[in-house]
TIRO-2110 file (N, C-alpha, C; in Angstrom, 1 decimal):
// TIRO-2110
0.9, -1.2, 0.0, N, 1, A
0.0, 0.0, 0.0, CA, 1, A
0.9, 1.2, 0.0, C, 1, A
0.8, 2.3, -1.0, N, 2, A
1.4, 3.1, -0.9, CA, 2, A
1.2, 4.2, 0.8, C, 2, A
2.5, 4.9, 1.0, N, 3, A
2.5, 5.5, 2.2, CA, 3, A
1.4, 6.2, 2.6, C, 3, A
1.5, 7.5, 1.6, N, 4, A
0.3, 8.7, 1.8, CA, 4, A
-1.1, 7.4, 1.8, C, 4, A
-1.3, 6.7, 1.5, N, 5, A
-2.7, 6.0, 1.4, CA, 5, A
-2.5, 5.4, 3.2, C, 5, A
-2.0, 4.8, 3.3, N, 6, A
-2.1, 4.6, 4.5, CA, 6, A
-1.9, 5.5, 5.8, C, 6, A
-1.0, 6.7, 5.5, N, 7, A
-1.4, 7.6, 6.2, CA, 7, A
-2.9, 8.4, 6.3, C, 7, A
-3.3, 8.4, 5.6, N, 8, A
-4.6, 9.1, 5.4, CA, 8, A
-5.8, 8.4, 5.7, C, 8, A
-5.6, 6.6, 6.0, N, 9, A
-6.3, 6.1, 6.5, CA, 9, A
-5.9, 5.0, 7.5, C, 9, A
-5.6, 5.6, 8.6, N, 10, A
-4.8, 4.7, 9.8, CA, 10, A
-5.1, 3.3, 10.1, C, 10, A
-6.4, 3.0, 10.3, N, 11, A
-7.2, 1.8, 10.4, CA, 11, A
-6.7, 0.4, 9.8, C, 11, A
-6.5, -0.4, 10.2, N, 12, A
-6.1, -1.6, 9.6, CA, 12, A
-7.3, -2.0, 9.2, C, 12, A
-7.5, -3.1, 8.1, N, 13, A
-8.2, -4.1, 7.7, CA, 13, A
-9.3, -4.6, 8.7, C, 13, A
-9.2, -4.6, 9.8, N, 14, A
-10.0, -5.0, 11.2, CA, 14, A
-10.7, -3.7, 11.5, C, 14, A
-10.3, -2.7, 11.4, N, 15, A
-10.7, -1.4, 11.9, CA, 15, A
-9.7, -1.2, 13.3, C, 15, A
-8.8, -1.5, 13.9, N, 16, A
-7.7, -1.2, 14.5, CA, 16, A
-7.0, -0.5, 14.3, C, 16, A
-6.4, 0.7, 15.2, N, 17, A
-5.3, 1.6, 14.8, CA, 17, A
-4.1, 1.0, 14.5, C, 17, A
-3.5, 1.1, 13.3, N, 18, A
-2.0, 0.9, 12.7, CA, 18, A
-1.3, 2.3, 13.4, C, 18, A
-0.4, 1.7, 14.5, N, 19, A
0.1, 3.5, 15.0, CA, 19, A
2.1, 3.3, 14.2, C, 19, A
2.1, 2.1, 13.4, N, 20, A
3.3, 2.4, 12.3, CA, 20, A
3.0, 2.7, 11.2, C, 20, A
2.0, 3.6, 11.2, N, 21, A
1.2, 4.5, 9.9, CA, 21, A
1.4, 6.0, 9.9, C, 21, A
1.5, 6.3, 11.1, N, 22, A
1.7, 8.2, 12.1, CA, 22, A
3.0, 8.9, 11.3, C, 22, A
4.6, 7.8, 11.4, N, 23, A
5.1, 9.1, 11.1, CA, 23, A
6.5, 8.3, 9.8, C, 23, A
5.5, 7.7, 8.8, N, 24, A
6.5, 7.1, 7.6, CA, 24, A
7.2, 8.2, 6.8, C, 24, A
8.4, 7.8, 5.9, N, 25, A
9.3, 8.4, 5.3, CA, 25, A
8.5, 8.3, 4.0, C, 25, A
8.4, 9.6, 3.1, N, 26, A
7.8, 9.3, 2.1, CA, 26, A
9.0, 9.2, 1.0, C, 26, A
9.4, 8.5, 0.5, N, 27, A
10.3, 8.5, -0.8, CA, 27, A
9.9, 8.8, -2.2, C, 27, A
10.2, 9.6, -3.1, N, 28, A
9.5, 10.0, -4.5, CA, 28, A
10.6, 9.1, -5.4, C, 28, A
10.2, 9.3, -6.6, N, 29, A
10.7, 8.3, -7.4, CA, 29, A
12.5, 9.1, -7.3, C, 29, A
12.1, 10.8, -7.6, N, 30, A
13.6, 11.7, -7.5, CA, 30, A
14.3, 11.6, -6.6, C, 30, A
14.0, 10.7, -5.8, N, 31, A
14.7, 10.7, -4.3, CA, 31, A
14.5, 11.9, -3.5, C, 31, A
13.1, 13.1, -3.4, N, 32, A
13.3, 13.7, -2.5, CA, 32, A
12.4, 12.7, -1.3, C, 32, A
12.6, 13.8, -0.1, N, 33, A
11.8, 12.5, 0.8, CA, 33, A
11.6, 13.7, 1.8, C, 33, A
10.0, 12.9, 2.6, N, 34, A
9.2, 13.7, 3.3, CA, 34, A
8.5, 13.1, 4.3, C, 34, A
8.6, 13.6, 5.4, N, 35, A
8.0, 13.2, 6.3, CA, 35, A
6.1, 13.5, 6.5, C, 35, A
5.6, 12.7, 5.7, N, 36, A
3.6, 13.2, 6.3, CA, 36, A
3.2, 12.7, 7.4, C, 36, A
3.2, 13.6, 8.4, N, 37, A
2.6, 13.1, 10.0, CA, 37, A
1.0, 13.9, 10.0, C, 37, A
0.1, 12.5, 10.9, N, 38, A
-1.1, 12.6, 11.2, CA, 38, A
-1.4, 12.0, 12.3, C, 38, A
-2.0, 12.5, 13.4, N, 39, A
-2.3, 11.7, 15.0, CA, 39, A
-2.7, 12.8, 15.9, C, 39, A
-3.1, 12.6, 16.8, N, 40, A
-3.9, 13.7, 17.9, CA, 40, A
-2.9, 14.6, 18.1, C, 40, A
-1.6, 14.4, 17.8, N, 41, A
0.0, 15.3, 18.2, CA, 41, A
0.0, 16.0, 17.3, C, 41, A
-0.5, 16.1, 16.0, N, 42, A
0.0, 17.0, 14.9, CA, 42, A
-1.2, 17.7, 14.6, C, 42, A
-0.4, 18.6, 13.7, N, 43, A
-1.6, 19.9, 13.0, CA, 43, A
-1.9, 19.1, 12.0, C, 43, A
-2.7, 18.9, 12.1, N, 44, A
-3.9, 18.1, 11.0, CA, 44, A
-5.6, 18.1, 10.8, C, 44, A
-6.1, 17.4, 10.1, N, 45, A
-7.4, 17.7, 10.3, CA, 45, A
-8.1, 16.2, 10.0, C, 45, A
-8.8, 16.4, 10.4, N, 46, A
-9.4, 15.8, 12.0, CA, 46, A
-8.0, 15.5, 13.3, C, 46, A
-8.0, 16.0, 13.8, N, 47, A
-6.7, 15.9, 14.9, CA, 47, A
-7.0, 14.8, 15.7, C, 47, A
-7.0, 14.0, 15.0, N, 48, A
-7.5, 12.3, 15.9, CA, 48, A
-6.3, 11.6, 15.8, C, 48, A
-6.6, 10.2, 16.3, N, 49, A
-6.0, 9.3, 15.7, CA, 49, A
-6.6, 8.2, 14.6, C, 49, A
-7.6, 8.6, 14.0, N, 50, A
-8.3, 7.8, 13.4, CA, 50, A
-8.6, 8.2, 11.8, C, 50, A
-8.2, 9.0, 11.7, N, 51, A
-8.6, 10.2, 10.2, CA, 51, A
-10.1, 9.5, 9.8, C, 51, A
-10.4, 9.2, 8.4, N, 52, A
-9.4, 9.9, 7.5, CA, 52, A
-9.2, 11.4, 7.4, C, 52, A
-7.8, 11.5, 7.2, N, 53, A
-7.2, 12.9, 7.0, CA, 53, A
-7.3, 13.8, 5.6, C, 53, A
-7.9, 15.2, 6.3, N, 54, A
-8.0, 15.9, 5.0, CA, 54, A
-7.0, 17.2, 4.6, C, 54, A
-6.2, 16.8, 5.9, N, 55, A
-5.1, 18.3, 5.9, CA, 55, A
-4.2, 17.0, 6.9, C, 55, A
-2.6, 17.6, 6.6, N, 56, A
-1.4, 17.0, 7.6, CA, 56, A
-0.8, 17.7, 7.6, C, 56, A
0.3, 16.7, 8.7, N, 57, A
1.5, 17.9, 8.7, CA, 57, A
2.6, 17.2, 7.9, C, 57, A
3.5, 18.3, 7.8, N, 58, A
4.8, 17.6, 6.7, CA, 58, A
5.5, 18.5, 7.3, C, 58, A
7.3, 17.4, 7.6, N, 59, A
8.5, 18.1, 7.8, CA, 59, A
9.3, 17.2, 6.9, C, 59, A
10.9, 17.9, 7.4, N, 60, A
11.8, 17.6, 6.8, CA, 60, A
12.1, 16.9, 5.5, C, 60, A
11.8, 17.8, 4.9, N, 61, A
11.6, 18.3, 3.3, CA, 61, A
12.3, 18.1, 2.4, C, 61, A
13.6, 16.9, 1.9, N, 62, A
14.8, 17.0, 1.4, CA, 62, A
14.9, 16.7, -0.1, C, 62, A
15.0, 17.7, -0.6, N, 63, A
14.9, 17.8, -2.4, CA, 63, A
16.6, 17.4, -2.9, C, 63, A
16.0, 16.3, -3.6, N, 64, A
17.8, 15.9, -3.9, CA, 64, A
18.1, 16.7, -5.4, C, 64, A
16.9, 17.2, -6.3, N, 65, A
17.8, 17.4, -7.4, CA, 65, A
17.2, 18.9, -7.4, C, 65, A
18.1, 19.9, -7.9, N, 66, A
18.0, 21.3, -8.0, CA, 66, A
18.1, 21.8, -6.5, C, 66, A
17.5, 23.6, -6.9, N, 67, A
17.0, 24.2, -6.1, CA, 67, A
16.0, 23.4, -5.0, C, 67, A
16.3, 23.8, -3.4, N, 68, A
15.2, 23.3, -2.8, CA, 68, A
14.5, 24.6, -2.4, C, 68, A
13.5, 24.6, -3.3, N, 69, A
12.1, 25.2, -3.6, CA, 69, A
10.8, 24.9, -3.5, C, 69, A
10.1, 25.0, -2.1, N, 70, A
8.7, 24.7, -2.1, CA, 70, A
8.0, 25.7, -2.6, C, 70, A
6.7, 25.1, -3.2, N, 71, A
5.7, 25.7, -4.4, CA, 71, A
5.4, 27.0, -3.4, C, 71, A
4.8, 28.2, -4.0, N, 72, A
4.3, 29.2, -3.2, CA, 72, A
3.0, 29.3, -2.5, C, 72, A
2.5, 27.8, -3.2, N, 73, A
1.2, 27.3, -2.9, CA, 73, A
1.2, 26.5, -1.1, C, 73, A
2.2, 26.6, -0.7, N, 74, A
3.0, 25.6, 0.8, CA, 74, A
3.3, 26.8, 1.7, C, 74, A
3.5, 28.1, 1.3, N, 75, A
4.3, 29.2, 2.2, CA, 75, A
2.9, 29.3, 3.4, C, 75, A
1.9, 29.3, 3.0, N, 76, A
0.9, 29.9, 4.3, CA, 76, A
0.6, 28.7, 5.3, C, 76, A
1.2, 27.4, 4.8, N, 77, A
1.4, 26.5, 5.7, CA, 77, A
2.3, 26.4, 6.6, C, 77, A
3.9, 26.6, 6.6, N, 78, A
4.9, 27.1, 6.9, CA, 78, A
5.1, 28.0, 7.8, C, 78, A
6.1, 26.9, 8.8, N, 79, A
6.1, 27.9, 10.8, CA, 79, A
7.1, 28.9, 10.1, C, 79, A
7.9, 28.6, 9.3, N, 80, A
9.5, 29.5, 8.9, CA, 80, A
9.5, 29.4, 7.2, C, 80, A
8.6, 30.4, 6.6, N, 81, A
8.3, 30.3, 4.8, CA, 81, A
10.1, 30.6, 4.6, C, 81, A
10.6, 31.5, 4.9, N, 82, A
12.2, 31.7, 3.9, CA, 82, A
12.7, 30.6, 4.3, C, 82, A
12.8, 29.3, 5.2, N, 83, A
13.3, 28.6, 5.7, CA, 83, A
14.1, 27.7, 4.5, C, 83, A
15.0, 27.0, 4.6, N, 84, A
15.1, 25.8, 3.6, CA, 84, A
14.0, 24.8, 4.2, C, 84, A
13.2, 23.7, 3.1, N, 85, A
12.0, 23.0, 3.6, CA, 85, A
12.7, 22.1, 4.3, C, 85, A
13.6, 21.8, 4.5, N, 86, A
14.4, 20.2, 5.5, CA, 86, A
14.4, 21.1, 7.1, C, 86, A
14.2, 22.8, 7.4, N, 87, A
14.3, 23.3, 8.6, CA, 87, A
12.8, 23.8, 8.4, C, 87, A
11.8, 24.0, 7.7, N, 88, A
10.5, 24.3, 8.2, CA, 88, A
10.0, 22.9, 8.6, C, 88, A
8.6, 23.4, 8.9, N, 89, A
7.5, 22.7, 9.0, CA, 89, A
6.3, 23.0, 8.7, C, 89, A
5.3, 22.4, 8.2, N, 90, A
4.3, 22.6, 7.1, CA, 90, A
3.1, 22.4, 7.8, C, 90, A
2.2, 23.2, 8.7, N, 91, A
0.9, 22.4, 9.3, CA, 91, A
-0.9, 22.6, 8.8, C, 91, A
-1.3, 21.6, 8.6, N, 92, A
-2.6, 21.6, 7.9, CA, 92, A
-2.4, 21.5, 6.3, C, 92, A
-1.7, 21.4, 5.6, N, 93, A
-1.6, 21.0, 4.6, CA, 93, A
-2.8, 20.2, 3.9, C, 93, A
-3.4, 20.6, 2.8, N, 94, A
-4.5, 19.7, 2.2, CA, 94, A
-3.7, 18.7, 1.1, C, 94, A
-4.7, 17.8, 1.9, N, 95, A
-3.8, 16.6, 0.8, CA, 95, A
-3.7, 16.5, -0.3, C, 95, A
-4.6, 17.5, -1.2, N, 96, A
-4.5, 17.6, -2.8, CA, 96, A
-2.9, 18.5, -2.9, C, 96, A
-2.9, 19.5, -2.2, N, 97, A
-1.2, 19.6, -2.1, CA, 97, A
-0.1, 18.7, -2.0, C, 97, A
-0.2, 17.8, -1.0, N, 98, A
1.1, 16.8, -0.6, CA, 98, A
1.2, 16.0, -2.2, C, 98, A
-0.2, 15.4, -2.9, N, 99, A
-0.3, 14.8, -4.2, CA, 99, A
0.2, 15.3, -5.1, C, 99, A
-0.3, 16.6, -5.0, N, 100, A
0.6, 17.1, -6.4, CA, 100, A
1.9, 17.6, -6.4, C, 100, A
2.5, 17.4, -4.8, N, 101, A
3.9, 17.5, -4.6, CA, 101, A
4.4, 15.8, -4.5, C, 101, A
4.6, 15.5, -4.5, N, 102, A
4.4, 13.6, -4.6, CA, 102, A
4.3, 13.8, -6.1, C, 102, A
3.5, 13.7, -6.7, N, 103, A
3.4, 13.7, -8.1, CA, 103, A
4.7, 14.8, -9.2, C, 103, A
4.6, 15.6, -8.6, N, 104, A
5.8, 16.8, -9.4, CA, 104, A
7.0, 15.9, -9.3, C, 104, A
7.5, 15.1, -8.2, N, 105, A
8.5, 14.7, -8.0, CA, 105, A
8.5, 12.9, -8.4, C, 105, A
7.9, 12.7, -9.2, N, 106, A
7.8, 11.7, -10.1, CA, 106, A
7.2, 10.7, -9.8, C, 106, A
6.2, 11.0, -8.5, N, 107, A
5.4, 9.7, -7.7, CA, 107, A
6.0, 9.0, -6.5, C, 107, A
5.2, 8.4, -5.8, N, 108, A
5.3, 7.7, -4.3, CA, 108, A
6.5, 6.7, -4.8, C, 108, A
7.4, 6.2, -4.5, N, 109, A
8.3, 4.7, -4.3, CA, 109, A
7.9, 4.4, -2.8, C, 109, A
7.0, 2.9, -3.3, N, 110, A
6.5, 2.4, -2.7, CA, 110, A
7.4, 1.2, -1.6, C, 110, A
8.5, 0.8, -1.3, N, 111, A
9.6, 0.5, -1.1, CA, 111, A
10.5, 1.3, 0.2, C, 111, A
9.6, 2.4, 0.2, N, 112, A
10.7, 3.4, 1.1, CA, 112, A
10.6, 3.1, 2.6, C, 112, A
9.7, 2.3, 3.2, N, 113, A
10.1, 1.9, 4.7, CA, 113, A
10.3, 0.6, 4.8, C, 113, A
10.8, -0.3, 4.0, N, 114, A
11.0, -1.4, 4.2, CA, 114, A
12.4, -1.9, 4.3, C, 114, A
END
């Protein structure tokens, strides 16, 4: 199952909390990588532990090829906007955001916490 899918829906198959769903490494195909966190601890939305999630949070932000440049569409989420994204943090983020940042960066690699 890809990451962001199971972050966004915590619940296991049973309906039990998966709480090694909370704070996975996202890997893109370019090798950048991102942390998407969702749980009663983070800025998110529904602030549960149970989503589904329609806003998260995202840190450490590591863009391996070019400029690391988040969209200007990410700054009013951001504790520190001039920050480099690997020292901000991003909270409430809507998930059609994280997708099309996931997607710019050539898709989920599905592989990255194993």
């Amino acid at each position: 199952m890809p990451v962001l899918k199971a972050i966004l829906n915590p619940l296991d198959e049973l309906g039990h909390l998966d709480t090694r769903r909370f704070f996975p490494l996202i890997l893109c195909r370019d090798n950048t990588t991102l942390y998407v966190r969702a749980s009663v601890g983070h800025c998110c939305t529904p602030r549960d532990n149970i989503g589904p999630y329609t806003e998260v949070e995202v840190t450490q932000i590591d863009i391996r090829h070019g400029r690391a440049v988040m969209p200007k569409s990410w700054e009013q989420y951001s504790n520190h906007p001039t920050a480099y994204p690997q020292d901000a943090r991003y909270y409430y983020v809507p998930i059609a955001l994280v997708r099309e940042f996931i997607a710019k960066h050539g898709g989920e690699f599905a592989d990255a916490n194993k």
